[in-house]
Each structure stands twice: as C-alpha cells, then as structure tokens.
N, C-alpha and C positions, 0 to 999 in steps of 0.2 A: 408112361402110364399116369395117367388124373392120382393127383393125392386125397385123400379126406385128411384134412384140418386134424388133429390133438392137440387139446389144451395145453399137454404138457411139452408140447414141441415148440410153442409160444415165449417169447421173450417180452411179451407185453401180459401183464397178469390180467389186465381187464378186457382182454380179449375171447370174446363170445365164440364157442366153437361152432363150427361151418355147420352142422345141424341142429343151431338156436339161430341161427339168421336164415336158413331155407324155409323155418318152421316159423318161427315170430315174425318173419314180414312179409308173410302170408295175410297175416291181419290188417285189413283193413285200416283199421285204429290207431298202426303204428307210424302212421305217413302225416306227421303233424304238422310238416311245413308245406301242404297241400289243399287244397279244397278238399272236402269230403270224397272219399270213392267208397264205390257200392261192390267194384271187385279189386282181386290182385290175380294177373295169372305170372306164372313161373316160366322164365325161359332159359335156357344154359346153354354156352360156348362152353368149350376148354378152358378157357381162365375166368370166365365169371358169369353170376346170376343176376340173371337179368328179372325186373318187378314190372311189371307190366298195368298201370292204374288205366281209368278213364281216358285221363289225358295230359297222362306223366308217366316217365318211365325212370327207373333207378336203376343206376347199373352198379353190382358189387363184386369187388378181386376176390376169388378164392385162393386160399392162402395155399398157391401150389409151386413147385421149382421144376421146370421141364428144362433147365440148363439155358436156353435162351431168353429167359425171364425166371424170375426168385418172388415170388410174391408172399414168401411165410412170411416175412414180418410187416407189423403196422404199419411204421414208416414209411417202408416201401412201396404200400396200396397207396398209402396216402400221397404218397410221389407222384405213381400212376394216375389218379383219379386228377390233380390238379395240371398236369400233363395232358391228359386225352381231353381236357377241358380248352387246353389253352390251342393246341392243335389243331382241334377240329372244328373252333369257330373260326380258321383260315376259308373254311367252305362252307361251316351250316352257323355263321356267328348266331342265327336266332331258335337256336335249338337246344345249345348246349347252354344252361341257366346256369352253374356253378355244380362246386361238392360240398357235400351237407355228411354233416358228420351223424353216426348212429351211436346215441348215446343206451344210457339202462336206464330206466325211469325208477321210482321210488317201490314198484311194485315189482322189479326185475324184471323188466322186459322192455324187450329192444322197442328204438323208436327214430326215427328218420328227423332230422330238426329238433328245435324244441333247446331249451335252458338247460346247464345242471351238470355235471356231472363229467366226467373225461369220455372220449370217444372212444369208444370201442371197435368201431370202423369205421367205414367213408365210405359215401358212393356218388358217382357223376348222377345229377339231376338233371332230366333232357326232354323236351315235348316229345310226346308222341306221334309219331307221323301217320299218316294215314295208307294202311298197307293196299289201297288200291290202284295209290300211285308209286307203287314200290315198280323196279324196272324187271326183277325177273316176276313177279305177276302179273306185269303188260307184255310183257314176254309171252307168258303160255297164254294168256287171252288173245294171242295174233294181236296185240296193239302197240307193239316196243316198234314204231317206221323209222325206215330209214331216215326220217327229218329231225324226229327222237333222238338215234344214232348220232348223228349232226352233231345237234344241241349238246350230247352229253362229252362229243370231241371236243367240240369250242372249250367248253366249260373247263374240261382239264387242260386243256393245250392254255387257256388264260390262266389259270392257277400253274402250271407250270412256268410261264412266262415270269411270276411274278417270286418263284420260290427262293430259298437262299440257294446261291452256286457253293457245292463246298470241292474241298480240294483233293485233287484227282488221285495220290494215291494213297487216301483214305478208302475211298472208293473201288479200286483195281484190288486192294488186296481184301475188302469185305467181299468180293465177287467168289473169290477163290476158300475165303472162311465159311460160307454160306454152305460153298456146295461143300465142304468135306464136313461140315456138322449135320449136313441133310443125309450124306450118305452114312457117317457113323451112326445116326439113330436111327438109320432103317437096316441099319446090317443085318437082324433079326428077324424080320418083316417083312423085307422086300421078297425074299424067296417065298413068301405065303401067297404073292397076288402076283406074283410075272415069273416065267419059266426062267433056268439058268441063264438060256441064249438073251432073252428081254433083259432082263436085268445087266447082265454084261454090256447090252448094243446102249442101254438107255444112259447108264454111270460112265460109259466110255465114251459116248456121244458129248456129255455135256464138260468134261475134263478136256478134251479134244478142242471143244470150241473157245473153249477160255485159255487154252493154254498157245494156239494155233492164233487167238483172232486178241493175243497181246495188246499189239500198237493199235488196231482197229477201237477198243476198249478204251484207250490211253486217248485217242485222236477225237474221243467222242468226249471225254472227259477233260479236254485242252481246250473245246470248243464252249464249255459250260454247259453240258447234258447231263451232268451229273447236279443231282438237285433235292433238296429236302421235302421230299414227293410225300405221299399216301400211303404209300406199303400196303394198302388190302384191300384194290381198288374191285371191287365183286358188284356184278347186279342188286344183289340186296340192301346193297348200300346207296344205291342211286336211288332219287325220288322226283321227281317233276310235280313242282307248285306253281298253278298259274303263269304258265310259260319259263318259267325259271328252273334249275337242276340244282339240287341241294345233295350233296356228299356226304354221308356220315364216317363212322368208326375206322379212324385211319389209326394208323401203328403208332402207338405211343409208348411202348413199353422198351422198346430196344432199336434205337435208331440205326443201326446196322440194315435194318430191314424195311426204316422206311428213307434212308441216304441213298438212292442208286440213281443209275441212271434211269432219266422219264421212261424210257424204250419200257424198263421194269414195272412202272407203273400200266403204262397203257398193254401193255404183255397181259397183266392179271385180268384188265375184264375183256382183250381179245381172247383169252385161252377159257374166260368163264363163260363166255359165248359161244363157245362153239363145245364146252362141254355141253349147254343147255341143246347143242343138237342144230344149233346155227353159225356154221362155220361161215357163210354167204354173211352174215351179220357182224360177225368180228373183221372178217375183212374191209370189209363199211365203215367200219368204225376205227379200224386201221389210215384208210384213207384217207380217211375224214381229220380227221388228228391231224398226219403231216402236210395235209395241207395249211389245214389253219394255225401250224408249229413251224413250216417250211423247214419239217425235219424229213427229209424223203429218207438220209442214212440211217434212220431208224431199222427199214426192213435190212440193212447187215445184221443187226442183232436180235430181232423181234424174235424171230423160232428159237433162238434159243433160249430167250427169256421168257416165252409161253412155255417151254418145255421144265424150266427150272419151277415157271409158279405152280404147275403141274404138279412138281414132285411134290411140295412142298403139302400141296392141300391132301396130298396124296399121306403124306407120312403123316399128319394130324388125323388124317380120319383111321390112321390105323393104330396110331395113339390112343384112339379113343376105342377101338374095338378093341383094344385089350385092357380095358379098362374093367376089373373086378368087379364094380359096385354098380354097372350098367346092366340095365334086361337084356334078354337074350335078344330078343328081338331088336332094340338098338345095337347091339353087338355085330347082331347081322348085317342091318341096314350100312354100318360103319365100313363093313367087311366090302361090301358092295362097291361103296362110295371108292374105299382107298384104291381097290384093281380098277377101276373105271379111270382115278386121276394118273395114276401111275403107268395104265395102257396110252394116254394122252401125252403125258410126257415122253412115252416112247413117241407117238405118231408127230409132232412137234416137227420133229428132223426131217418128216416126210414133204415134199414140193404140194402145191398147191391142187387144187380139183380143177382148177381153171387153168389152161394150159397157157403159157407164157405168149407174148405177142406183141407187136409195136401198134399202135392205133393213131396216126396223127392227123388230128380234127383242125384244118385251113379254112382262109379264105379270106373277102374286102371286111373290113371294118363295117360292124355291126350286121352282119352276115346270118348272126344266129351259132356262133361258132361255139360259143362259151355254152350256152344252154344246150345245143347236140353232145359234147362233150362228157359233160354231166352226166348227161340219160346212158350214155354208152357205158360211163365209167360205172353207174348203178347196177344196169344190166351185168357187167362183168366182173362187180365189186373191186373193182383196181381203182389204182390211184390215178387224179387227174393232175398231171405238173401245166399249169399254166403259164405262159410269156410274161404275162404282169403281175403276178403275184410276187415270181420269181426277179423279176428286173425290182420292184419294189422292195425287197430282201435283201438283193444287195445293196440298193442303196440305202438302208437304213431307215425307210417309210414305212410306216402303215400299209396292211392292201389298200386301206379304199381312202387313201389320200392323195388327192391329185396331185401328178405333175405333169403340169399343163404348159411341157417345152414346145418349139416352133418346132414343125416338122423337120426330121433327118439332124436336129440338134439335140446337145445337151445327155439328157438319158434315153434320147432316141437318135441318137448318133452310129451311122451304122457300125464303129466298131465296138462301142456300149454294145449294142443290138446284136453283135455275134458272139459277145462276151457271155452274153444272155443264153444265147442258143447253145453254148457250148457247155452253160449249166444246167440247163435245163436234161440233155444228154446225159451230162456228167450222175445226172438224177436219176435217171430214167434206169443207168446202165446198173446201179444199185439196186432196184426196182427187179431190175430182169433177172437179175446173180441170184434173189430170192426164191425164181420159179414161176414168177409172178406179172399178168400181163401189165404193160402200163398206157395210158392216153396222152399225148403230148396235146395241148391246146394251147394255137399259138396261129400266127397268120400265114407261114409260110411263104411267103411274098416270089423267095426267087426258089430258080434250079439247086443252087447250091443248098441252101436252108432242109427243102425236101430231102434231097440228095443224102446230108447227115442222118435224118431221121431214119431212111430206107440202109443206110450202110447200120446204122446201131442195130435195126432187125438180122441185117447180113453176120454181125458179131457174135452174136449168139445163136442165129442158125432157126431163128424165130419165123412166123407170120407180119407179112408188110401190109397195113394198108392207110392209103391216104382216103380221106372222106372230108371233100369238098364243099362248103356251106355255097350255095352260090341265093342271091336274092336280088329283085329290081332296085336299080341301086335309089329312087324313090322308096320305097321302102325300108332301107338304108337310112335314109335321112330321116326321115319321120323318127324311127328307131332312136336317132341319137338325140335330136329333139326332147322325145321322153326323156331319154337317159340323163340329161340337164338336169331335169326334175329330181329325179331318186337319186343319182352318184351309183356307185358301185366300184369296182376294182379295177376296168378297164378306162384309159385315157384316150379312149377314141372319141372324137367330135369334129364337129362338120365344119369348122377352118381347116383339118387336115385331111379332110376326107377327096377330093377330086386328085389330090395331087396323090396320097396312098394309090387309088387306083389305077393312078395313068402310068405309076412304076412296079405294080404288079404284073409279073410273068406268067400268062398262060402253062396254064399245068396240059403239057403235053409230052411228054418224057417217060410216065408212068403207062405201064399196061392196061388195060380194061381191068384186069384180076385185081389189081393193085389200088385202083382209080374210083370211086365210088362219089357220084354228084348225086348229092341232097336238094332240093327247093325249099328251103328254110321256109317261103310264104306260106306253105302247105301245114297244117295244124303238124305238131311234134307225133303226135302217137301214128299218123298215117307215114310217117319216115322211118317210126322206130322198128318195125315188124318187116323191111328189107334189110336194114342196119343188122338185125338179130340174127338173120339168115346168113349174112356174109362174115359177119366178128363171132358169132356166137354168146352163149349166155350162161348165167350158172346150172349147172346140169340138173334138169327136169326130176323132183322129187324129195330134193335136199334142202329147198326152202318153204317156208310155211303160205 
C-alpha cells in the first residue's frame, strides 16, 4: 500500500512533507535552474512525482518503503536520484542532465536549483521527450512496424552486448527471492483477481519452472546471459528520435531486479506487447532480438519470464488499488489493470497462436534466399536462424564482417560447414520445445543437409517444408556484383559462385507437399500470397 510522507517519521528535520512538494512545485516559480515555464503538470508512479515543465521534466522519490525499495530517508532519495542518473545515460546519455537539489528559499518555499540553504530533497533533471514518439502511442496509432520492432531489438541486443556479466549465482538465487517476495505480497490480493484454481496453476507454474529448469538457468548464466540489464524495459519508455531508439527509466533502486538474465529484460516489453493486445508484435520482437544476440536459447526461458513480468506489474497495480488516498475511480482503473496482468501471467505457460513448424528456405547463392526467408519469418512472427550469421558466431565475427575464405576452405570447409548446420538445428530444436514455428535459412546444398532439417520436423511431429529460391543464375551474378557494393552478412561472391553451383544437388527426394519452387526474379509480394497459403500466417484478426 503507497505511504504518505509524516514529518515526524523523518530523520532529516529539514525535510518538506510530501504534501509541500506535490503542492509547491506546482509553481511555476519554483524551477530556478530552468528557463521560464508557463506550466507544471503533475504525474505519479508508485515511487515518485513526476513535474512535467515545457521542456523539462523533474522527477521526485516519495518517501515510501514497499520492502523492495526504502525511500523514507533523505539520503536514500538522494542515493536513488544520483543512481537513475548514472544508469540511464547507458541509453538516453542526452537526456538525463543530472540531480539538482530542492532547497527552501528565504520565503519558505520549495525551489528546484538555485544557492542557499540545505536540501531538502533531490530530484533527477531530464528533457522532456516528445510523447508522439513514445512507442505505445505509435502503438495504438497502427505506427509501432515491424522495422520499429527491429530497431528497438538491435538497440537492446547492443546495450546487452555491452552490459556488465555478473556472477551466476548471484543471479540463480535472485530468480528464486523474486518470485517468493512477489508471491508473499500478493498472498492477500491475488485471490481478488484470479479464482483459487488460476492462482494455484499461475504460483505453481512459475516455482516449477525455476525449480525444474535449475541447470538450464545455470547453463545461461556460465555462458554470460546474465547481465546488468534495464529491469523495466515497457513501451513507455521507448522513444524513436531521428532514426535512433532512446531507452529511459530503468531500475535503479534495487539491483536485484535490474541483475538478471537479458531473456528478463527482453520478456518485459514481449509480455508489454502483447498485453497492449499484440502478441504477433512481441513475437517480432522476440525474433528480432535473437537474432541480432544470436541468443536463439532464450526461447527456453522467455514464457516464463513474461509470465514473472506479468506478475510483477500485476501485483503493483493492485498495490496501488488498495491504496487509501486514491479516487475511486483510480482504485477501479488499478483493480482492472492488476486481473488483466495477472490473467497474463497465467496465459504465459500457454504455447504459441502460431502452430509450431520447420520452414527451410534453400538454394544457389544469391538466390534471393535471405530476403524470402525474412518475409516468411514476418508473416509467421518466428524466428529466422541463418547459416551465416550463425557460422559468424561461432567464429567470433561480426555478422557483416567478411570472411572472404577460398571455396570448400577455412570457415567454409565442409566439416566447419556441418558444424554450422548442426547448430543451426541445435537452435532451431530450442525454437520448437517453445511451441514455436522456426525458419532455417541456409543453402541447403546436399541430400544430407535437407535431410537434417526434415528429420528435426519428424522430432517434434511438426510440419516440413522446404522452399526453394531458384533464379537465372545471370541474375545471380548481377545480384552479387551489387552486393560488392553494400556488404551485408552473407560471404557469397562471384570467385565462388560456378563452382557452389556445379556441387549443388538437385532437390529431388522431397514430396511435391514438402517441395515448394519460388522464382526469386518474380517481385517478392507476387511469391508471398502462395507462400501464405502453404506455411500459413498469423491468425486473421489478432493483428492491427
């Protein structure tokens, strides 16, 4: 339950109680380390109020204890505020301007900046961003594309890339403190918004998975997946400036919750994306991520870490609905919110809307193989595992750094090359254990290579099909020519190219049913609409 602030609960004497800072930096007047503003609007989280000027914004700790954060005393806002300062210019360095202390001027009354006097509080100083490029309001405008989606994976998949690794079990056992403090503060709660049987499936589901998937937890956190991530990665917080993705208010109060493994971060805005009613969008965003993280083992863990962020947003917003000092009508709205995150975390454990399936997109070098791939993988929001991304990973490269070996050598040596294929599987079969279809794009050259792909669908008792890029191999060449030009991820070029295709094996071993020939030369959209017919797409009325 939200506290209100008393002076006499204070251990700092010249601290303003929380109804002389709602009410005094209201004013205008009191924002002395700003250019003038003509308004102030008022905004509130659970831990603090938010100032809202022109084109600044102040954020201030209310002085509350919910057991995972303590913020009655000074010191410890002031901890906070110099903390979410230092954090968050990992992702928005030109946003977060510093903390400015709130002193009492000679007249008593509070003031932001300015000479004189001891602080009275703190608050993080921050531009103000422009809410029309906030990502859940390109969201409900139909404007969040999947290219958006893209952009905002890279973005975290590089800030992952670059975070601190910390040590695994610090990690394994915050997994396990998480969930038994999420389930002691909803012990009271939880029976208001899910019947006895929900609340049993949803707290035994998620005990189950952490207690069952041990070594899986362990094996992600020996690999360095565990990482000093975000903790409250939500669409509100995403912005797009001028082609760039800027991050704001990650978890700064309690590093327990922002220490986990990435899968946790990118969990909170796939589960905040499909609470906004676009599950076809998280999964997008899902894929998008591992590929440009070449973490495909993430989907071992992803449902249950949407499921946990689930709860989580779940049991604050019923925090806040039994909050006293709140209108009815917020009370309500809260009530709302908390059965809606907490039905989510049930539905979590559930398999995908898209029914699982093997897709592998073949063919000659520069084929068009990579681009069909893509479109397939859009269409059915799966994940696309690529040959070269993947061969690039393990050796320790960039995607789109060449290595430009002499055919059938070096990292294109066939038993390199089956090394490749057997990870690429190894990815895929991760992929499927989710529920989840996956696209393998890769060349497929012989019997054997296909053969693998069609036995992993036979594993799981899935749908097989191979889809064939076939184009004039003139065509072909022109193609790679460009490609000289721009680079990209694939190391196909025309010294390699006659001899690839004179050791290419005719695909004839597959069924008609199985066997699907595309004419790459043909525009993409006139291929894509038999494609959709045979693999299928995300189900008709679920996306915007």
């Amino acid at each position: 339950m939200l506290a209100r602030f008393d002076m006499a609960t204070s251990a700092v004497e010249t601290q303003a109680p929380s109804s002389s800072i709602e009410v005094e930096l209201m004013r205008p007047r009191a924002f002395v380390s700003v250019a003038a503003t003509e308004r102030v609007a008022l905004e509130q989280t659970h831990i603090s109020w938010v100032f809202v000027l022109d084109h600044d914004v102040f954020k201030v700790k209310k002085p509350v204890d919910f057991g995972f954060l303590d913020f009655r005393a000074l010191e410890q806002r002031r901890m906070a505020c110099e903390a979410e300062v230092r954090l968050n210019r990992r992702l928005a360095p030109h946003v977060y301007f510093g903390v400015v202390p709130i002193r009492i001027d000679t007249d008593g009354h509070l003031k932001l900046g300015g000479w004189g006097g001891e602080a009275a509080d703190y608050a993080v100083h921050m531009a103000r961003m422009p809410e029309d490029r906030r990502a859940d309001h390109l969201l409900e405008l139909g404007l969040l594309s999947t290219a958006r989606i893209s952009a905002i994976a890279k973005r975290v998949a590089d800030f992952h890339a670059q975070a601190t690794v910390v040590a695994s079990e610090d990690a394994l056992t915050s997994i396990e403190t998480n969930l038994a403090e999420n389930f002691e503060q909803t012990h009271d709660s939880l029976g208001r918004y899910l019947t006895p049987q929900q609340a049993g499936d949803v707290v035994g589901w998620q005990k189950a998975f952490v207690r069952d998937g041990f070594e899986m937890f362990r094996d992600r956190a020996a690999t360095g997946r565990v990482r000093e991530g975000h903790g409250d990665l939500r669409l509100e917080h995403v912005y797009f400036e001028d082609g760039s993705v800027t991050i704001l208010d990650c978890i700064e109060f309690n590093e327990r919750f922002r220490i986990a493994d990435v899968a946790a971060d990118v969990a909170f805005l796939s589960m905040d994306l499909a609470a906004h009613g676009r599950v076809d969008l998280a999964e997008k965003f899902l894929a998008a991520y591992a590929r440009e993280s070449n973490d495909f083992d993430l989907y071992s863990v992803v449902d249950f870490y949407e499921s946990y962020r689930a709860f989580v947003r779940g049991k604050l917003a019923a925090m806040r609905a039994s909050d006293a000092t709140a209108g009815d009508a917020e009370r309500e709205k809260m009530d709302a919110e908390a059965r809606r995150y907490f039905l989510l975390a049930l539905a979590a454990e559930r398999r995908s809307l898209v029914a699982p399936s093997v897709v592998a997109v073949g063919g000659i070098i520069a084929s068009g193989k990579s681009t069909v791939a893509d479109r397939i993988g859009e269409a059915l929001s799966a994940p696309v595992i690529e040959a070269d991304r993947t061969r690039k990973s393990m050796l320790g490269v960039a995607a789109t750094a060449p290595v430009h070996e002499s055919a059938w050598h070096g990292a294109y040596d066939p038993a390199f090359t089956d090394r490749v294929y057997d990870e690429m599987i190894r990815r895929a079969a991760v992929v499927l254990e989710s529920g989840r279809p996956v696209i393998l794009d890769a060349s497929f050259r012989s019997k054997p290579m296909r053969a693998a792909a069609r036995a992993l669908a036979d594993r799981f008792h899935v749908p097989f099909r191979f889809v064939e890029c076939v184009a004039d191999p003139a065509v072909c060449r022109r193609r790679l020519k460009e490609r000289e030009l721009t680079g990209g991820v694939s190391d196909g070029r025309l010294e390699i190219f006659d001899d690839f295709c004179t050791r290419r094996e005719a695909v004839v071993e597959l069924p008609p049913t199985e066997h699907i020939r595309i004419d790459t030369t043909r525009p993409i959209e006139e291929n894509l609409a038999p494609l959709r017919a045979r693999l299928g797409a995300w189900p008709a009325g679920l996306v915007a």
